[in-house]
N, C-alpha and C positions, 0 to 999 in steps of 0.2 A: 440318396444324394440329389441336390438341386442346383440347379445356377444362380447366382447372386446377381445381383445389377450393380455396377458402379455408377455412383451419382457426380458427376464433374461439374466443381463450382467454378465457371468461368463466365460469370456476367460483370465483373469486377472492372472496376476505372482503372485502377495503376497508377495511383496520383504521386505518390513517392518517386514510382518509376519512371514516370515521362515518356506513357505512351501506354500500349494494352500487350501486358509483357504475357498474357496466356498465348498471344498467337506471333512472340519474337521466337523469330528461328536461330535456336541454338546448335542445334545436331550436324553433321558434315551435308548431311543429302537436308536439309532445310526443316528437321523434326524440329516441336516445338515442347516443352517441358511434358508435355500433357502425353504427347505422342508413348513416350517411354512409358507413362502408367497403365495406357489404355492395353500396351503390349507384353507387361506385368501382367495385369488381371485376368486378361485372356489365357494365359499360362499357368493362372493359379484358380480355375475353377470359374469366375465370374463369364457372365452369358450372354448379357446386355450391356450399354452402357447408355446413358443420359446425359446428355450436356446439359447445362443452363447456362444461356448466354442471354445477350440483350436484342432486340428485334433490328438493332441500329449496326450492328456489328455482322449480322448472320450471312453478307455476302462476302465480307474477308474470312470470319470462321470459315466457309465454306470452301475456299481458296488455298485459307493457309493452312490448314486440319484436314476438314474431312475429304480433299481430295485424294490425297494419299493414302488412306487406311478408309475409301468409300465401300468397294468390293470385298474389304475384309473382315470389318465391323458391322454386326449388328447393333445399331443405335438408332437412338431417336431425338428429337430437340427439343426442350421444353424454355420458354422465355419469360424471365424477371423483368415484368417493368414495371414502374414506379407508383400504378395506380391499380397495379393486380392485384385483388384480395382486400383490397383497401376498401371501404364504403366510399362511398363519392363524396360524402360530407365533410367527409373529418380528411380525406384528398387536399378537396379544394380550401379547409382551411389552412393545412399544414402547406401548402402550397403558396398562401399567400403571406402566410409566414417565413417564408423561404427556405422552405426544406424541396431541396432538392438533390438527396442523395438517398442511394437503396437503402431499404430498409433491414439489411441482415442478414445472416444466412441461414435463419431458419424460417424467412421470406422467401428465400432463392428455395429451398428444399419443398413446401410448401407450393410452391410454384411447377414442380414436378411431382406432387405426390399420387397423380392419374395415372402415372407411366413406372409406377412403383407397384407388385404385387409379390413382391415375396421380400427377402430378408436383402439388406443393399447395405452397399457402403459411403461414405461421404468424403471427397478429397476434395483438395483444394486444385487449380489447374498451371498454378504457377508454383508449384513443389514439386521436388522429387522424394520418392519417396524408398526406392530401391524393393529389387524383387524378393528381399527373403519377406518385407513386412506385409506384402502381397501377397505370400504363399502363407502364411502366417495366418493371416485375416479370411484368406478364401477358402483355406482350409478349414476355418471354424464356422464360417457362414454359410456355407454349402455343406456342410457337417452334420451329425444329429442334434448339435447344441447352437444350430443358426438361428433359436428363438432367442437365444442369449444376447441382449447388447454388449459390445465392446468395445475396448479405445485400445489401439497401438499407439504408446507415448516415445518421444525421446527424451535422450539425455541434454538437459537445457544447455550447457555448452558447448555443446554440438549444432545449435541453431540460431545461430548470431549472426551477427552482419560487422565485418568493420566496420562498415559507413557509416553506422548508427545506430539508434535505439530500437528495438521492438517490442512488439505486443503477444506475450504467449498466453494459455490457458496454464496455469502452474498447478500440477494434482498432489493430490496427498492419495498416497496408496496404503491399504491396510488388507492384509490375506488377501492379497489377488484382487484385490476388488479397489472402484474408484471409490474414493470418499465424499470429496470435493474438487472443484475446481477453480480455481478463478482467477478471474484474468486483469492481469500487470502488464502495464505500458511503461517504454522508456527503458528498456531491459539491452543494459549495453556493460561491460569491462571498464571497471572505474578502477585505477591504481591495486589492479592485480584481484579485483575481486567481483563477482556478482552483484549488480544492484536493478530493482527496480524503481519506478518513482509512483511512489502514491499520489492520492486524489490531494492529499495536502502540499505535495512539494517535497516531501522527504521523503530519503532515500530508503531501500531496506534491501538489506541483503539477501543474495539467497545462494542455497549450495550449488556447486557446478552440476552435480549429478543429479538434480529436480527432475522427476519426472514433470516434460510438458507435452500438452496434447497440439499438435500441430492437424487437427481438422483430418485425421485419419480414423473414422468411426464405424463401426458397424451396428446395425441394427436394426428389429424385425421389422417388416412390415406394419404389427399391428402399433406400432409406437408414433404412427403418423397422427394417431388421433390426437395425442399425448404433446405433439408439437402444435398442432392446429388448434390447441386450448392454452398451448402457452402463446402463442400470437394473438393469438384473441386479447386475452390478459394485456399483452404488453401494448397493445393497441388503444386498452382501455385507459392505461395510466397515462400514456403519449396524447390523451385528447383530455387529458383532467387539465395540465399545465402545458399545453402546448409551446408557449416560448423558452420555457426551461429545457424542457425535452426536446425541443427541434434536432438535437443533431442525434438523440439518442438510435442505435440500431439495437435486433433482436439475434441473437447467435448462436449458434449450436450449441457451445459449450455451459454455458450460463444456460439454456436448458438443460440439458444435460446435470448441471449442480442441482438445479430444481428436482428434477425427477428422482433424484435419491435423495434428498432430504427430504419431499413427502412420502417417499418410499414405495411412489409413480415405478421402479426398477433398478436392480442393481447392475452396475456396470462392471463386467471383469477389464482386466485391464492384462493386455498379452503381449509378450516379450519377445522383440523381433532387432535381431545386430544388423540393423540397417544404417546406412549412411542418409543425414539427411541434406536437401542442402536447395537453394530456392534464390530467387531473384526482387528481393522486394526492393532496392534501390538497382539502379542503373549500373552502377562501378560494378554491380555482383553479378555482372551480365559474363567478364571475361573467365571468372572462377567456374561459373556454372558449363560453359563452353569448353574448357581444359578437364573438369571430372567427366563428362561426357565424349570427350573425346578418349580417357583413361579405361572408359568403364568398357567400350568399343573395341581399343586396341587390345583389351584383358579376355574379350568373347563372351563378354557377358550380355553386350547385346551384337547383334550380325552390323554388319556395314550398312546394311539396308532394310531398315524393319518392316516394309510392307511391299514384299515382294508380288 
Protein backbone atom coordinates (compact mmCIF):
# COMPACT_ATOMS: atom_id res chain seq x y z
CA UNK A 1 0.00 0.00 0.00
CA UNK A 2 1.09 3.66 -0.96
CA UNK A 3 -0.16 7.18 -0.43
CA UNK A 4 -1.74 9.05 -3.15
CA UNK A 5 -1.38 12.90 -3.71
CA UNK A 6 -4.30 14.99 -4.24
CA UNK A 7 -3.95 17.51 -6.94
CA UNK A 8 -6.22 20.81 -5.95
CA UNK A 9 -7.27 22.92 -8.99
CA UNK A 10 -7.45 26.23 -7.43
CA UNK A 11 -5.84 28.76 -9.88
CA UNK A 12 -9.32 29.52 -11.33
CA UNK A 13 -10.82 33.43 -11.77
CA UNK A 14 -14.50 32.74 -10.49
CA UNK A 15 -15.90 34.98 -13.08
CA UNK A 16 -19.52 33.75 -12.82
CA UNK A 17 -18.98 33.95 -9.11
CA UNK A 18 -17.81 37.53 -8.57
CA UNK A 19 -14.82 37.18 -6.75
CA UNK A 20 -12.09 33.73 -6.14
CA UNK A 21 -14.82 31.59 -4.57
CA UNK A 22 -11.69 28.69 -3.73
CA UNK A 23 -10.75 30.94 -0.77
CA UNK A 24 -14.81 32.19 0.41
CA UNK A 25 -15.12 31.09 3.70
CA UNK A 26 -18.12 28.93 3.95
CA UNK A 27 -17.48 26.68 7.11
CA UNK A 28 -18.51 28.15 10.89
CA UNK A 29 -14.68 28.47 12.00
CA UNK A 30 -13.84 30.30 8.26
CA UNK A 31 -13.09 26.65 6.34
CA UNK A 32 -13.27 27.12 2.81
CA UNK A 33 -14.79 24.46 0.18
CA UNK A 34 -11.32 22.91 -0.33
CA UNK A 35 -10.68 22.77 3.56
CA UNK A 36 -13.27 19.62 3.75
CA UNK A 37 -11.61 17.69 0.76
CA UNK A 38 -8.12 18.15 2.03
CA UNK A 39 -9.63 16.53 5.31
CA UNK A 40 -11.56 13.83 3.31
CA UNK A 41 -8.29 12.58 1.61
CA UNK A 42 -6.33 12.59 4.53
CA UNK A 43 -8.89 9.99 5.99
CA UNK A 44 -9.03 8.00 2.98
CA UNK A 45 -5.40 7.04 2.32
CA UNK A 46 -4.03 10.06 0.38
CA UNK A 47 -0.25 11.49 1.76
CA UNK A 48 0.35 14.58 0.04
CA UNK A 49 -1.52 17.19 -1.46
CA UNK A 50 -0.66 19.95 -4.17
CA UNK A 51 -2.46 23.06 -4.82
CA UNK A 52 -2.25 24.94 -7.99
CA UNK A 53 -2.88 28.37 -7.55
CA UNK A 54 -1.77 31.54 -9.37
CA UNK A 55 1.58 33.48 -8.07
CA UNK A 56 -1.05 36.68 -7.86
CA UNK A 57 -3.32 35.07 -5.21
CA UNK A 58 -0.48 32.96 -3.04
CA UNK A 59 -0.59 35.61 -0.04
CA UNK A 60 -4.48 35.38 0.48
CA UNK A 61 -4.25 31.29 -0.33
CA UNK A 62 -1.82 31.50 2.42
CA UNK A 63 -4.06 33.49 4.75
CA UNK A 64 -7.17 31.98 3.98
CA UNK A 65 -6.22 27.97 3.51
CA UNK A 66 -3.06 27.15 4.42
CA UNK A 67 -3.06 28.82 7.75
CA UNK A 68 -5.23 26.66 9.24
CA UNK A 69 -4.37 23.04 8.10
CA UNK A 70 -0.23 24.55 7.98
CA UNK A 71 1.03 22.02 10.97
CA UNK A 72 -1.32 19.43 9.75
CA UNK A 73 -0.90 19.02 5.99
CA UNK A 74 1.75 17.78 4.13
CA UNK A 75 1.63 19.98 0.89
CA UNK A 76 3.34 21.75 -1.49
CA UNK A 77 2.51 24.77 -4.09
CA UNK A 78 2.76 24.41 -7.46
CA UNK A 79 1.75 27.90 -9.89
CA UNK A 80 -0.35 28.23 -13.45
CA UNK A 81 0.44 31.17 -14.98
CA UNK A 82 -0.23 32.29 -18.22
CA UNK A 83 3.17 31.94 -19.99
CA UNK A 84 4.12 28.57 -18.22
CA UNK A 85 4.97 25.80 -20.63
CA UNK A 86 3.84 28.05 -23.32
CA UNK A 87 6.84 28.76 -25.94
CA UNK A 88 7.47 32.40 -25.94
CA UNK A 89 6.39 32.81 -29.58
CA UNK A 90 3.19 31.51 -29.83
CA UNK A 91 2.72 33.54 -25.87
CA UNK A 92 3.52 36.78 -27.23
CA UNK A 93 1.21 36.14 -30.26
CA UNK A 94 -1.70 34.73 -28.52
CA UNK A 95 -1.14 37.69 -26.30
CA UNK A 96 -1.49 40.23 -28.74
CA UNK A 97 -4.39 38.61 -29.94
CA UNK A 98 -5.93 39.02 -26.78
CA UNK A 99 -6.11 35.93 -25.10
CA UNK A 100 -5.72 36.42 -21.79
CA UNK A 101 -7.19 33.61 -20.02
CA UNK A 102 -5.70 30.20 -18.44
CA UNK A 103 -5.22 27.80 -20.59
CA UNK A 104 -7.11 24.68 -18.98
CA UNK A 105 -6.75 22.27 -16.63
CA UNK A 106 -4.71 19.92 -18.07
CA UNK A 107 -2.39 23.32 -18.17
CA UNK A 108 -2.88 23.69 -14.52
CA UNK A 109 -1.94 19.81 -13.96
CA UNK A 110 0.86 20.10 -16.13
CA UNK A 111 2.06 22.76 -14.09
CA UNK A 112 2.49 20.36 -11.06
CA UNK A 113 3.47 17.42 -12.80
CA UNK A 114 7.44 17.76 -10.79
CA UNK A 115 5.59 17.39 -7.48
CA UNK A 116 3.61 14.24 -8.84
CA UNK A 117 5.50 10.77 -8.36
CA UNK A 118 3.09 8.29 -7.75
CA UNK A 119 -0.62 7.59 -8.55
CA UNK A 120 -2.83 11.24 -7.71
CA UNK A 121 -6.05 12.35 -7.90
CA UNK A 122 -7.48 15.52 -9.61
CA UNK A 123 -10.35 17.86 -7.78
CA UNK A 124 -11.50 20.86 -8.49
CA UNK A 125 -11.16 23.38 -5.28
CA UNK A 126 -14.63 24.98 -5.37
CA UNK A 127 -16.46 21.49 -5.03
CA UNK A 128 -17.54 19.37 -2.59
CA UNK A 129 -17.26 16.35 -3.12
CA UNK A 130 -18.14 14.17 0.25
CA UNK A 131 -16.15 11.49 2.21
CA UNK A 132 -17.55 8.23 1.02
CA UNK A 133 -16.14 9.29 -2.84
CA UNK A 134 -12.91 9.86 -1.07
CA UNK A 135 -12.66 6.81 0.59
CA UNK A 136 -13.80 5.31 -2.66
CA UNK A 137 -11.02 6.83 -4.90
CA UNK A 138 -8.26 6.42 -2.04
CA UNK A 139 -9.04 3.20 -1.48
CA UNK A 140 -8.34 2.21 -5.22
CA UNK A 141 -5.39 4.51 -5.75
CA UNK A 142 -3.45 3.55 -2.88
CA UNK A 143 -4.62 -0.05 -3.54
CA UNK A 144 -2.99 -2.85 -5.84
CA UNK A 145 -4.99 -1.43 -8.79
CA UNK A 146 -3.67 2.35 -8.17
CA UNK A 147 -2.05 1.91 -11.86
CA UNK A 148 -5.59 1.88 -12.88
CA UNK A 149 -7.20 5.34 -14.12
CA UNK A 150 -10.35 6.20 -12.81
CA UNK A 151 -13.39 8.72 -12.56
CA UNK A 152 -15.93 8.87 -9.69
CA UNK A 153 -19.07 10.31 -11.67
CA UNK A 154 -22.21 11.87 -10.43
CA UNK A 155 -25.72 11.72 -11.00
CA UNK A 156 -26.24 14.80 -13.36
CA UNK A 157 -29.27 16.16 -11.44
CA UNK A 158 -27.70 16.07 -8.65
CA UNK A 159 -25.29 18.97 -9.91
CA UNK A 160 -27.13 21.91 -11.06
CA UNK A 161 -27.45 25.35 -10.10
CA UNK A 162 -30.84 27.18 -9.98
CA UNK A 163 -29.19 30.25 -11.06
CA UNK A 164 -28.19 28.83 -14.20
CA UNK A 165 -26.69 27.02 -16.83
CA UNK A 166 -23.68 24.65 -16.46
CA UNK A 167 -20.93 23.06 -18.18
CA UNK A 168 -20.54 19.11 -17.27
CA UNK A 169 -18.36 16.41 -18.83
CA UNK A 170 -21.49 13.91 -19.67
CA UNK A 171 -19.99 10.04 -19.83
CA UNK A 172 -21.28 7.11 -21.40
CA UNK A 173 -20.42 4.13 -19.18
CA UNK A 174 -20.27 0.53 -20.49
CA UNK A 175 -18.94 -2.63 -18.09
CA UNK A 176 -17.48 -0.44 -15.44
CA UNK A 177 -15.51 1.31 -17.74
CA UNK A 178 -15.68 5.07 -19.36
CA UNK A 179 -16.44 5.06 -22.92
CA UNK A 180 -16.66 8.78 -23.65
CA UNK A 181 -16.97 11.89 -22.43
CA UNK A 182 -18.02 15.14 -23.49
CA UNK A 183 -18.54 18.10 -22.53
CA UNK A 184 -22.26 20.20 -22.72
CA UNK A 185 -22.68 23.70 -21.77
CA UNK A 186 -25.82 25.64 -20.79
CA UNK A 187 -27.10 22.41 -18.83
CA UNK A 188 -29.98 23.85 -16.64
CA UNK A 189 -34.14 22.53 -16.01
CA UNK A 190 -36.12 23.57 -18.85
CA UNK A 191 -40.04 22.95 -18.38
CA UNK A 192 -39.51 19.67 -16.16
CA UNK A 193 -36.74 18.36 -18.16
CA UNK A 194 -32.83 18.12 -18.82
CA UNK A 195 -31.44 20.06 -21.64
CA UNK A 196 -28.10 21.09 -22.86
CA UNK A 197 -27.35 23.61 -25.60
CA UNK A 198 -25.12 22.61 -28.51
CA UNK A 199 -22.62 24.41 -30.49
CA UNK A 200 -25.55 25.20 -32.90
CA UNK A 201 -28.14 26.71 -30.55
CA UNK A 202 -30.20 23.73 -29.94
CA UNK A 203 -31.25 22.13 -27.29
CA UNK A 204 -30.91 18.42 -26.39
CA UNK A 205 -32.02 16.54 -23.81
CA UNK A 206 -30.55 14.43 -21.43
CA UNK A 207 -31.53 11.83 -18.77
CA UNK A 208 -31.59 13.05 -14.97
CA UNK A 209 -29.48 10.11 -13.92
CA UNK A 210 -26.29 10.79 -16.76
CA UNK A 211 -23.48 9.92 -15.48
CA UNK A 212 -21.27 13.34 -15.29
CA UNK A 213 -17.70 13.56 -14.28
CA UNK A 214 -17.25 16.71 -12.12
CA UNK A 215 -13.21 16.74 -12.34
CA UNK A 216 -12.90 13.92 -9.56
CA UNK A 217 -10.17 11.61 -11.26
CA UNK A 218 -7.55 9.41 -10.44
CA UNK A 219 -4.73 8.36 -12.18
CA UNK A 220 -1.20 6.86 -12.44
CA UNK A 221 1.66 8.73 -12.45
CA UNK A 222 2.93 7.41 -15.54
CA UNK A 223 -0.10 9.12 -17.59
CA UNK A 224 1.60 12.47 -17.04
CA UNK A 225 3.39 11.73 -20.25
CA UNK A 226 0.12 11.09 -22.06
CA UNK A 227 -1.14 14.60 -20.84
CA UNK A 228 2.11 16.55 -21.83
CA UNK A 229 1.49 15.03 -25.58
CA UNK A 230 -2.06 15.98 -25.48
CA UNK A 231 -0.95 19.85 -24.77
CA UNK A 232 1.62 19.81 -26.92
CA UNK A 233 -1.13 18.72 -29.63
CA UNK A 234 -3.51 21.18 -28.53
CA UNK A 235 -1.00 23.89 -28.57
CA UNK A 236 -0.19 23.03 -32.11
CA UNK A 237 -3.82 23.43 -33.39
CA UNK A 238 -4.27 26.95 -31.16
CA UNK A 239 -1.24 28.54 -33.14
CA UNK A 240 -2.52 26.98 -36.70
CA UNK A 241 -5.74 29.63 -36.28
CA UNK A 242 -4.96 31.61 -33.78
CA UNK A 243 -8.09 34.13 -33.91
CA UNK A 244 -10.48 31.30 -34.17
CA UNK A 245 -9.01 29.50 -31.25
CA UNK A 246 -8.30 32.50 -28.91
CA UNK A 247 -10.57 31.48 -26.29
CA UNK A 248 -10.08 27.74 -26.83
CA UNK A 249 -8.76 26.00 -23.24
CA UNK A 250 -7.22 22.24 -22.89
CA UNK A 251 -9.21 20.00 -20.07
CA UNK A 252 -8.87 17.07 -18.27
CA UNK A 253 -11.86 15.54 -19.56
CA UNK A 254 -11.54 15.91 -23.28
CA UNK A 255 -8.17 14.30 -22.65
CA UNK A 256 -9.30 11.77 -20.95
CA UNK A 257 -12.06 11.01 -24.23
CA UNK A 258 -8.74 11.04 -26.15
CA UNK A 259 -7.01 8.63 -24.35
CA UNK A 260 -9.44 5.88 -24.73
CA UNK A 261 -10.45 6.31 -28.10
CA UNK A 262 -6.73 5.78 -29.05
CA UNK A 263 -6.67 3.19 -26.63
CA UNK A 264 -3.75 5.71 -24.78
CA UNK A 265 -6.02 3.61 -21.42
CA UNK A 266 -9.02 2.48 -20.04
CA UNK A 267 -10.80 4.37 -17.43
CA UNK A 268 -12.94 2.48 -14.82
CA UNK A 269 -15.31 4.39 -13.60
CA UNK A 270 -16.36 3.73 -9.51
CA UNK A 271 -19.47 4.15 -7.64
CA UNK A 272 -19.54 6.41 -4.69
CA UNK A 273 -23.32 7.70 -2.78
CA UNK A 274 -21.95 10.96 -2.35
CA UNK A 275 -23.61 14.30 -2.25
CA UNK A 276 -22.31 16.72 -4.63
CA UNK A 277 -22.73 20.25 -4.34
CA UNK A 278 -20.36 23.55 -5.27
CA UNK A 279 -20.46 27.26 -5.64
CA UNK A 280 -20.28 28.18 -9.26
CA UNK A 281 -22.65 31.41 -9.07
CA UNK A 282 -22.78 33.53 -6.05
CA UNK A 283 -26.63 32.85 -4.92
CA UNK A 284 -25.02 29.16 -4.37
CA UNK A 285 -23.01 30.72 -1.79
CA UNK A 286 -25.99 30.46 0.98
CA UNK A 287 -27.03 26.56 0.07
CA UNK A 288 -23.42 25.46 0.23
CA UNK A 289 -23.14 27.19 3.84
CA UNK A 290 -26.48 25.44 5.23
CA UNK A 291 -25.16 21.58 3.83
CA UNK A 292 -22.17 22.44 5.52
CA UNK A 293 -23.44 23.42 8.45
CA UNK A 294 -25.97 20.02 8.19
CA UNK A 295 -23.07 17.77 7.48
CA UNK A 296 -21.21 19.35 11.01
CA UNK A 297 -24.20 19.22 13.07
CA UNK A 298 -24.65 15.25 11.72
CA UNK A 299 -20.69 14.41 12.97
CA UNK A 300 -19.58 14.03 10.00
CA UNK A 301 -17.25 16.48 10.14
CA UNK A 302 -15.88 17.80 13.97
CA UNK A 303 -16.58 21.60 14.72
CA UNK A 304 -13.09 22.31 14.11
CA UNK A 305 -11.13 20.33 11.41
CA UNK A 306 -7.70 21.39 12.12
CA UNK A 307 -7.19 21.06 15.47
Amino acid sequence: MKGATLVVLAAGMGSRYGGLKQMDRLGKNGEVLLDYSVYDALRSGFEKIVFIIRGDIEEDFRRAVLSRMEAKVNYELAFQELDRLIPKELFAKAKDAGRNRPWGTTHALLCAADKIDGPFAVINADDFYGPEAFRVLGGHLCGPSGDEPVLVPYRLDRTLSPQGGVTRGVCRVKDGYLVSVEELGGIQARDGKLTATDSDGSLRELPADSPVSMNFWGFPAGLIKEFRTYFEDFLADFAADIPANIKDECFIPRAADLFIKKGIAKIKVLQADSEWFGVTYREDREQAVRKLAELTAAGIYPETLWK
